[in-house]
N, C-alpha and C positions, 0 to 999 in steps of 0.2 A: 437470553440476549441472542438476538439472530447474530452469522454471520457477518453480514454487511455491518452493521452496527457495531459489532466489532474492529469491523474494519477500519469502518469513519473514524472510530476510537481511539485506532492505533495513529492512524493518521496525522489526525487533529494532536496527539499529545508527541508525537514524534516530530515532527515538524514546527507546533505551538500554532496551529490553525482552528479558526471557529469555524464553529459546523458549516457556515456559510459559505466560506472556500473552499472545502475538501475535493468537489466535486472540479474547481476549474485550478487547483494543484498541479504545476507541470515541472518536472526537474528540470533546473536552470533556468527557471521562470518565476518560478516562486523566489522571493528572496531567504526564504528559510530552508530553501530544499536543494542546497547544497552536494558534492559528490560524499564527504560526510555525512551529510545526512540523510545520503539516500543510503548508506551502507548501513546506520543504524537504523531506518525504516525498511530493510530486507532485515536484517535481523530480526526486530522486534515483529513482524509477520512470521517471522518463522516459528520461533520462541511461542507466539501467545496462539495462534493457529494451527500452530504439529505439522508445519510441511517443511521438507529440504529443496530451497531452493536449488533450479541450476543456476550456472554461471549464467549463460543466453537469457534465464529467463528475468535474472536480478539487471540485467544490462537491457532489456527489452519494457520495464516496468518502469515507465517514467511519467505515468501521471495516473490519475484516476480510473481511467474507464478500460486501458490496458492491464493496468493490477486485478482488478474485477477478471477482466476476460481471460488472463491467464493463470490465475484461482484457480474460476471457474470451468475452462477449457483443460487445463493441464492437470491441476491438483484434486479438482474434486472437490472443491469448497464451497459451498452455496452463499453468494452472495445476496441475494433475493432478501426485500424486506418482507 
């Protein structure tokens, strides 16, 4: 399982979004993506991916394509399908 799909994964089951949304997921946009549940979707990234978020970066991660970039940019995660 790639990364990315991973990720959808986490996403999709942290939030309870079909794959169809994951991409236009915005905290405080979505109605499931709550400040709750954005703290258990930086968890649950952390947990299933092996990275310690920062604080900056958990507060900077509010929707899709910023999660991707700062993975990708900061962690070293290959999001790429």
């Amino acid at each position: 399982m790639t990364e990315s799909t991973r990720l959808d994964q986490i996403i999709a089951e942290t939030l309870n979004l079909s794959p169809g949304e994951i991409e236009q997921a915005a905290y405080g946009e979505t109605p499931s993506w709550d400040s709750v549940a954005h703290l258990l979707l930086m968890n649950a990234i952390e947990e299933r991916l092996g990275v310690t978020l920062s604080g900056e970066d958990v507060s900077s991660m509010t929707d899709y394509m910023s999660i991707q970039q700062v993975l990708t940019e900061r962690y070293d995660v290959s999001v790429d399908d």
